[in-house]
C-alpha positions as CSV (number, residue, x, y, z in Angstrom):
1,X,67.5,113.5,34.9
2,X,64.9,111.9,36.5
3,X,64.4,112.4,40.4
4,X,64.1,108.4,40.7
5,X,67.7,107.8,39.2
6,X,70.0,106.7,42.1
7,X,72.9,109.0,42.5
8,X,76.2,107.4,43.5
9,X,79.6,109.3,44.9
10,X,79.9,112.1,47.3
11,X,76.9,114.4,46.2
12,X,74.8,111.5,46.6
13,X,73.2,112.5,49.6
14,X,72.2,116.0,48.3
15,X,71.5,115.0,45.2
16,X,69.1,112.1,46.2
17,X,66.4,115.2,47.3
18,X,65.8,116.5,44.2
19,X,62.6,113.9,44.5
20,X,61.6,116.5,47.8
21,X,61.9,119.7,45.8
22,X,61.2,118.7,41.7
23,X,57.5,119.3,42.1
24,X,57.5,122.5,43.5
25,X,60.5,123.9,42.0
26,X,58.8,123.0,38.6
27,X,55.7,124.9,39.9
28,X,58.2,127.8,40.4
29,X,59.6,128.2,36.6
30,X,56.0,127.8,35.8
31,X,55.3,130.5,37.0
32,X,57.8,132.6,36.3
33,X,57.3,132.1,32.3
34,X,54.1,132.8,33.1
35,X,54.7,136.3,34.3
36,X,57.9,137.7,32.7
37,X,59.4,141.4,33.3
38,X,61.8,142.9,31.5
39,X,64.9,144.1,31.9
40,X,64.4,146.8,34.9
41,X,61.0,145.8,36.1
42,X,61.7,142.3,37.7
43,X,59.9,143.2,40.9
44,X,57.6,140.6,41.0
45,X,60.2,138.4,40.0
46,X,62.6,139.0,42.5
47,X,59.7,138.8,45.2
48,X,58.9,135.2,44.3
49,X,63.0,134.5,44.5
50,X,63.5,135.8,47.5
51,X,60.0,134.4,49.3
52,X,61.6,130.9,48.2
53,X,65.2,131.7,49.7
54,X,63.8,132.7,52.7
55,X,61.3,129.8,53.1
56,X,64.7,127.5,52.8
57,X,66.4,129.8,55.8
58,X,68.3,132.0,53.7
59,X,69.3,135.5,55.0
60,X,67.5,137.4,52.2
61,X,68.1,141.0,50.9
62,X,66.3,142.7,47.9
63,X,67.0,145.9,46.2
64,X,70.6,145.1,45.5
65,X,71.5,147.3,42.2
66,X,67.5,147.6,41.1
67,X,65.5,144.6,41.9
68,X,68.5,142.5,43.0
69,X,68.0,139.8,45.4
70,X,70.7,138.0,47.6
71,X,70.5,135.4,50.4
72,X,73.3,134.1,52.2
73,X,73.2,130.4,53.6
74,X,76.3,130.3,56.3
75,X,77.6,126.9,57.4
76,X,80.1,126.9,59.7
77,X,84.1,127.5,58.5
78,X,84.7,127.5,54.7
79,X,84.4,129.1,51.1
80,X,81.6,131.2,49.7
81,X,80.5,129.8,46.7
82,X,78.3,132.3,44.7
83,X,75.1,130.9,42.3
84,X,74.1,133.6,40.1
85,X,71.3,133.7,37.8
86,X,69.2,136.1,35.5
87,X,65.5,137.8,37.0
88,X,64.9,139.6,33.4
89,X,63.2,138.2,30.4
90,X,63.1,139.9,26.7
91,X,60.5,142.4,25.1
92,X,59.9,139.3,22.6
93,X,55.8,138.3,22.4
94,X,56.4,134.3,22.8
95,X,55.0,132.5,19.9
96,X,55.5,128.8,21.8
97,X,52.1,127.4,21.9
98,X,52.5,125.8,25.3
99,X,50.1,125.7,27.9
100,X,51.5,128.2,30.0
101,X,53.4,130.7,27.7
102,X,52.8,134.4,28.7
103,X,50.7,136.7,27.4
104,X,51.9,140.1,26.3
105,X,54.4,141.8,25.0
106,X,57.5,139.8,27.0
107,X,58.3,136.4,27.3
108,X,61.4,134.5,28.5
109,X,62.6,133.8,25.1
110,X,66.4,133.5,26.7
111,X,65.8,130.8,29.2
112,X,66.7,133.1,32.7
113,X,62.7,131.2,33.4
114,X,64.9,127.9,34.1
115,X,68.2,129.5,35.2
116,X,66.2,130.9,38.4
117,X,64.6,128.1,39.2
118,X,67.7,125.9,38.3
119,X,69.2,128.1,41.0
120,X,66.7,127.8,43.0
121,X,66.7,124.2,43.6
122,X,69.8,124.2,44.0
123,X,70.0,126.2,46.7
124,X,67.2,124.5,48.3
125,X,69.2,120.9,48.1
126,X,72.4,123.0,49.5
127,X,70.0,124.2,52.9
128,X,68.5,120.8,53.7
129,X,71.6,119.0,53.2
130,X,74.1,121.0,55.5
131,X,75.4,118.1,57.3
132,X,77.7,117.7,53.6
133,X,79.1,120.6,53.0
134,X,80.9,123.6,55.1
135,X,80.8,127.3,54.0
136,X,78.9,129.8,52.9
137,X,76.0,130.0,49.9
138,X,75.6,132.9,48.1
139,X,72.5,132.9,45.7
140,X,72.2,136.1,43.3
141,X,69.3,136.8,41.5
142,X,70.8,139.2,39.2
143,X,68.3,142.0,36.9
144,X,68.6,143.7,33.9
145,X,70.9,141.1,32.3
146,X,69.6,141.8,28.8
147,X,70.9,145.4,28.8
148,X,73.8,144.7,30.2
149,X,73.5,146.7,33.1
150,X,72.5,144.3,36.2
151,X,75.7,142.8,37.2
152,X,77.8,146.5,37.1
153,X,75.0,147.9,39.1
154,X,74.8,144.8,42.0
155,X,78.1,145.8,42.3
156,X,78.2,149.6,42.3
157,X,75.5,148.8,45.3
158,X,78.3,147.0,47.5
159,X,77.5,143.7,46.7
160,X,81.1,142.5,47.7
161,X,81.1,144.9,50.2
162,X,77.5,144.1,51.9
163,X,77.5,140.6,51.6
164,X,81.1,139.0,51.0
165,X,84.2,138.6,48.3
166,X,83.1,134.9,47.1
167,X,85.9,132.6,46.4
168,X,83.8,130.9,43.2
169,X,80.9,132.3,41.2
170,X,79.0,130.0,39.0
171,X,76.5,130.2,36.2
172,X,74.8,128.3,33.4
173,X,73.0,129.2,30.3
174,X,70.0,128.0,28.2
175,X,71.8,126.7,24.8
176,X,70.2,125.0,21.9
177,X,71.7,121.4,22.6
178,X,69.5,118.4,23.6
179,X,68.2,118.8,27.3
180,X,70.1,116.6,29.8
181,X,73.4,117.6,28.3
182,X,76.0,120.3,29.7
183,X,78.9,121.6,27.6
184,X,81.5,123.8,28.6
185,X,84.3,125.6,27.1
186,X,87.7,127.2,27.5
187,X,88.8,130.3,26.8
188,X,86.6,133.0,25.9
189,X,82.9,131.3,25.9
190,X,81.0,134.4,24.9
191,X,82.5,137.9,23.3
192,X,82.7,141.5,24.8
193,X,80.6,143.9,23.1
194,X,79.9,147.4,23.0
195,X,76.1,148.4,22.2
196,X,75.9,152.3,20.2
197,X,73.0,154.9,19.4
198,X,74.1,156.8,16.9
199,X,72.4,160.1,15.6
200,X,73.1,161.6,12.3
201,X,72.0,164.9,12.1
202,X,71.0,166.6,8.7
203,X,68.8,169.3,7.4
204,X,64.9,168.2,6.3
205,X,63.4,169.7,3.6
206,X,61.1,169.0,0.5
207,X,61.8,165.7,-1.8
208,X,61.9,167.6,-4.8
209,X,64.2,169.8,-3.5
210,X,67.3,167.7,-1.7
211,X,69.9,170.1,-3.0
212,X,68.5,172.4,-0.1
213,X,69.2,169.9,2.4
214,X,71.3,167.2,4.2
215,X,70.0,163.9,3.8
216,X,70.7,161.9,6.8
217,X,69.5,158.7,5.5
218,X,71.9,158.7,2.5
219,X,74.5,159.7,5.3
220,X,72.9,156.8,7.5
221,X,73.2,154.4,4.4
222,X,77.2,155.1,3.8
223,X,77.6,154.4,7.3
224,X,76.1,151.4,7.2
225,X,78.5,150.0,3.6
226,X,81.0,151.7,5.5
227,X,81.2,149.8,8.9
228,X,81.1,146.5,7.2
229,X,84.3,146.8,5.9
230,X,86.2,147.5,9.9
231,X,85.8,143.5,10.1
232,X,86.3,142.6,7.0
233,X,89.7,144.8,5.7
234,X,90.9,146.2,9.4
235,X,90.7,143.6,11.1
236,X,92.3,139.7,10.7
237,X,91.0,136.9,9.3
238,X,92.1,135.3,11.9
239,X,90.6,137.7,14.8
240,X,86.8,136.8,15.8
241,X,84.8,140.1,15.7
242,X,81.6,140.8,14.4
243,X,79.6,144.3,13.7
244,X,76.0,144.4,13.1
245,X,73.5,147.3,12.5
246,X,70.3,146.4,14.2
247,X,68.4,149.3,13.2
248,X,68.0,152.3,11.7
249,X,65.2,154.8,11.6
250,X,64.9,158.0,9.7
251,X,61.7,160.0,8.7
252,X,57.6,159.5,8.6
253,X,56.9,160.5,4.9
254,X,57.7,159.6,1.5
255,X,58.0,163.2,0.2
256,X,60.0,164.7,3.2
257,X,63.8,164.9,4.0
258,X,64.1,164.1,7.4
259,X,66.6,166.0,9.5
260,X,67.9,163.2,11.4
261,X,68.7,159.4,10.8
262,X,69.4,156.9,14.7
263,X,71.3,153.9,13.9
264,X,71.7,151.3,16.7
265,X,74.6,149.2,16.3
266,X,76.8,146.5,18.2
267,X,80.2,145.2,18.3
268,X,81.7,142.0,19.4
269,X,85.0,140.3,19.9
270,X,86.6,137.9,21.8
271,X,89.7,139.5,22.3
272,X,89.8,142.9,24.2
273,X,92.0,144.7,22.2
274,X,90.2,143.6,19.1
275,X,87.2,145.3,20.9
276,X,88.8,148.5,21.6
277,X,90.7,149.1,17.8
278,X,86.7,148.0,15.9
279,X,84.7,150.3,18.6
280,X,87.3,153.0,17.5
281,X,87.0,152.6,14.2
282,X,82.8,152.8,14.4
283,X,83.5,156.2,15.7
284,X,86.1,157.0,13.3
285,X,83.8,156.1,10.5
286,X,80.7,158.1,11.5
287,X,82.6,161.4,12.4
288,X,84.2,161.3,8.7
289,X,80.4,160.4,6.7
290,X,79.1,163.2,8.7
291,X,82.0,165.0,7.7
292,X,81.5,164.5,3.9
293,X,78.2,164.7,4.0
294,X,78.4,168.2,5.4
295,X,76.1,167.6,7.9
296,X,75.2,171.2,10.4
297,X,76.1,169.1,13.4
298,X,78.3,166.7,14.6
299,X,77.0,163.5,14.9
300,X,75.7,162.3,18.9
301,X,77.4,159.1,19.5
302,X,76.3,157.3,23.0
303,X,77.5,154.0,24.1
304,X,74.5,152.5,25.1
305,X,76.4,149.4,27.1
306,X,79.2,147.3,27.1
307,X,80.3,144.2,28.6
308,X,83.5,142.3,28.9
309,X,84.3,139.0,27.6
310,X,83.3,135.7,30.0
311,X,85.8,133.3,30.4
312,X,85.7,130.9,32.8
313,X,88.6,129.9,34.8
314,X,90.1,126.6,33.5
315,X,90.9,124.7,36.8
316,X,87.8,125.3,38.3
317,X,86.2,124.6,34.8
318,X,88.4,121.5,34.8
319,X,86.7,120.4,38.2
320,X,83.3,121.4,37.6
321,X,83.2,119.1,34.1
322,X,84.7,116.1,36.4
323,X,82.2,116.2,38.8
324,X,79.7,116.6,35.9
325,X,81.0,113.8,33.6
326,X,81.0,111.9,37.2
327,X,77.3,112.8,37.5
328,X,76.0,112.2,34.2
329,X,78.5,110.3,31.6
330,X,80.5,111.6,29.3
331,X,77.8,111.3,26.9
332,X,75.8,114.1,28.2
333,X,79.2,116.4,28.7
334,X,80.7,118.1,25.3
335,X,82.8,120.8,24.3
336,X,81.3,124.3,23.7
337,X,82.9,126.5,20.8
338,X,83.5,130.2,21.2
339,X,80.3,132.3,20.5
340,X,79.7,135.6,20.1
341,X,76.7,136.3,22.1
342,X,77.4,138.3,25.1
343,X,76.2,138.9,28.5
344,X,77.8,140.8,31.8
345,X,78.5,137.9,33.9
346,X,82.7,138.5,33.9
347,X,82.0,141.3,36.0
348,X,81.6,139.4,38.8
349,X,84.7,138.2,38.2
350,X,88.7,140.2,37.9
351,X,87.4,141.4,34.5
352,X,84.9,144.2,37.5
353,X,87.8,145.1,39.4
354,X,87.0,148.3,38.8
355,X,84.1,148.1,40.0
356,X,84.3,145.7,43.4
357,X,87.9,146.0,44.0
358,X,89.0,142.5,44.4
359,X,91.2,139.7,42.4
360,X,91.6,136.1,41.9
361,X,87.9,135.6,42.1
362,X,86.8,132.3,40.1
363,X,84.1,132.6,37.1
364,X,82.9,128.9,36.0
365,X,79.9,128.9,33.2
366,X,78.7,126.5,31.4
367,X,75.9,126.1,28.7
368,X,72.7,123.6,29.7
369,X,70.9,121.9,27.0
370,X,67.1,123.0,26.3
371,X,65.5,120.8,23.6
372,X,63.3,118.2,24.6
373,X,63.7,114.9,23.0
374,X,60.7,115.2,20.4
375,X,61.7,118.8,19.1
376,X,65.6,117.2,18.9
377,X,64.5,114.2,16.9
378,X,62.1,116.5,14.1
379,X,64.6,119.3,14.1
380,X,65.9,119.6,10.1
381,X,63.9,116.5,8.7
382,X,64.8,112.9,8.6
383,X,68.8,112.0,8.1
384,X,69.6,115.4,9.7
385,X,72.7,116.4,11.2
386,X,73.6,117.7,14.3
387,X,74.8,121.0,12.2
388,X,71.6,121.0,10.5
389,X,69.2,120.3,13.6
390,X,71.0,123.4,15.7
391,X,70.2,126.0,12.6
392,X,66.8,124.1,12.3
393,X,65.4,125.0,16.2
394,X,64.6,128.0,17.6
395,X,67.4,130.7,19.0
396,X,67.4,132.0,21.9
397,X,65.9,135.2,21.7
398,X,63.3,133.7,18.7
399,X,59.7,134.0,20.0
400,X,59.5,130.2,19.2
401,X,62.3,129.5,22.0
402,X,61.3,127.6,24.8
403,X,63.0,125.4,27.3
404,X,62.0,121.5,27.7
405,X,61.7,121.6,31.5
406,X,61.4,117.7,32.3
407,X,64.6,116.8,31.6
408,X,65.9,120.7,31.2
409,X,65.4,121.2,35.0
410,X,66.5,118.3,36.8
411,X,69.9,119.0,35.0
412,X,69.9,122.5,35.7
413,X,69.7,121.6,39.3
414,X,71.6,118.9,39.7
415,X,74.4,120.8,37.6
416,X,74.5,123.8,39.7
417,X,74.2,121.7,43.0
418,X,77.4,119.2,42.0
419,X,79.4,122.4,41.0
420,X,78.5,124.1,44.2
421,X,79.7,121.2,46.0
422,X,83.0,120.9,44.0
423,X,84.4,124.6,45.8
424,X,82.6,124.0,49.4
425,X,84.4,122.2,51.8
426,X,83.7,118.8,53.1
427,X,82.1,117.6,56.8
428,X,84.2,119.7,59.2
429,X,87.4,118.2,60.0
430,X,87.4,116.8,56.2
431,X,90.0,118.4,53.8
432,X,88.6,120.2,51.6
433,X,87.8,119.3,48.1
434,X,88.1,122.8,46.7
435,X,90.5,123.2,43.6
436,X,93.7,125.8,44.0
437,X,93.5,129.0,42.5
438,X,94.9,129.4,38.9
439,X,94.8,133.2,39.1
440,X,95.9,135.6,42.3
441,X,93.4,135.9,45.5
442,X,95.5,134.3,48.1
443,X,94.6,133.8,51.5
444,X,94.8,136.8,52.8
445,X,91.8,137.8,50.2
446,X,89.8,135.2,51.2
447,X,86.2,135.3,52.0
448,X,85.8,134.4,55.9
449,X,88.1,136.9,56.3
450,X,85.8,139.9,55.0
451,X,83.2,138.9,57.0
């Protein structure tokens, strides 16, 4: 959205200085494409975030679960609204062309480039416009998204503990849909998954002799025919679950047995029981190939990460996609289906009680649209479809991914600044305009009272 367009309603007066902050704020992503880190090495990264909170008079801590950075904006009596976004990008060489795509063996092929500096910005419009809102801000820059591991560690360093229980945590995600549209879903919006490294372990020898040996990679392959058929005859037609062998290595020469085969493998539902019947089943399976392949050992079977389901909370989905249909139309504002990517945001939410300890804590995400207007219109030829243009573009995760930021990052501001606004409370003495809980965390759990 353009900085000039004249915002109307309540957010108006934040929303109005996007116009103070585009330039530099774009200056920021720029940057951050520019020099990407990958999952576990965001130091630079999170030095840039927390420079920019801290220039905006955020109370700024780094080191939080790895590189993690948090700052803390209080303002007076009220919720605490958490804005979380990604620091990591992806081992992926970026094959963009643009101007400023990076140079090496990383890139930001999954958008967190924009999600920071989405956050950003909207974090700087929350600190200069205090006189419209009461509460507190809580901006998380979150590492090592990409391996799953970020969000369990932020929290295994006291991240509730340290800094506050918020009431709301929001976050949006890159998705191939025309930039200057958001689209949100209910129910599950992205699966659980559990992530394997799987050894087989057989006995090398000579080509010409294999009766000597164990041949891991004809073991490997059986695996491999085996596994497909968990979805496909133990599991309903109707349950949405997916297993995928990603690799699988074995061996260095043509003439040689090796004596060991890795297979890296994932599995993904929606449904958490689904989850836990396939992943037993993957283990079920290799055990019994090893088994009749008489392998000398028993197989090494690591779980490499997992990650719960993300499912946004409905009534504070419900209010977010108001005050965005409010904002923008309901042209720019669609539905988003199920998928079965994954990511560890839920952990923030009653899906890491385990981990932080706490209930009844709101998760609202919501999927911002990438594609410039020029690479929407070409996308799958002339006459195209919407169907065809989406399997036409770039994925994330494709080194050809890359996020239109003039429209792209206006939005992602403005998006995460109205949903911000939606859970903190008014000018003192207003009532609030928070939405009730759906799910537990009374008052007794709220945040001002953890302080």
């Amino acid at each position: 959205m353009s900085p000039s367009v004249a915002y109307t309603g309540d957010d108006a007066p934040v929303l109005d200085r996007l116009k103070e902050i585009l330039r530099p704020v774009t200056a920021f992503c720029l940057d951050i494409h520019r020099h990407p880190e990958t999952s576990g090495q965001e130091r630079r990264t999170a030095g840039r975030l927390a420079a920019w909170l801290a220039d905006e008079g955020y109370e700024v801590t780094g080191s939080v679960g790895g590189h993690g950075v948090v700052g803390l904006l209080r303002n007076g009596a009220g919720p605490t609204v958490m804005l979380r976004a990604e620091l990591d990008a992806l081992p992926v060489r970026e094959r963009t062309g643009l101007p400023y795509a990076s140079e090496g063996a990383a890139s930001h092929a999954c958008g967190h480039d924009l999600h920071l500096a989405a956050v950003a910005g909207a974090a700087s419009l929350l600190a200069r416009s205090t006189a419209g809102w009461s509460g507190r801000v809580m901006v998380v820059g979150q590492p090592a998204e990409e391996t799953l591991e970020g969000a369990r560690a932020m929290l295994a360093d006291g991240l509730y503990e340290r800094f506050g229980r918020p009431d709301t945590v929001l976050a949006q995600h890159t998705a191939p849909l025309p930039a200057g549209m958001v689209a949100h879903g209910y129910g599950p919006v992205m699966a659980g998954s559990v992530d394997y490294e799987i050894t087989v372990h057989g006995a090398g020898g000579h080509a010409g002799t294999p009766q000597l040996g164990v041949d891991p990679v004809l073991t490997a392959a059986a695996m491999v025919m085996r596994l497909q058929g968990v979805v496909s005859r133990e599991s309903s037609p109707a349950e949405q679950v997916v297993l995928t062998v990603g690799s699988l290595h074995a061996g260095e020469a043509r003439n040689v047995v090796p004596d060991r085969a890795t297979l890296g493998l994932t599995v993904r539902a929606h449904a958490a029981e689904t989850l836990e019947r396939v992943a037993a089943a993957v283990e079920r399976v290799v055990r019994a190939e090893c088994a009749a392949s008489g392998c000398p050992r028993d197989p090494d079977i690591t779980v490499v990460s997992d990650s719960p389901a993300t499912v946004p909370d409905p009534v504070a989905t419900a209010a977010v996609r108001k005050a965005h249909t409010e904002l923008y139309g309901p042209r720019r504002v669609s539905d988003w289906p199920p998928a079965m990517a994954t990511e560890d945001f839920a952990f923030f939410g009653d899906a890491g009680r385990a981990l932080h300890g706490h209930s009844g804590i709101r998760l609202v995400y919501w999927m911002l649209g990438s594609v410039g207007p020029g690479q929407w219109a070409r996308a799958g030829g002339p006459g195209a479809t919407a169907a065809q243009k989406l399997a036409a573009l770039p994925s994330n995760h494709a080194p050809e991914f890359a996020c239109d930021l003039r429209t792209g990052l206006p939005t992602g501001v403005t998006a995460m600044t109205t949903a911000a606004l939606r859970f903190l409370d008014g000018r003192p003495g207003e009532p609030s305009r928070a939405t009730p809980r759906s799910t537990g965390g009374g008052p007794g759990e709220s945040s001002e009272s953890a302080q």
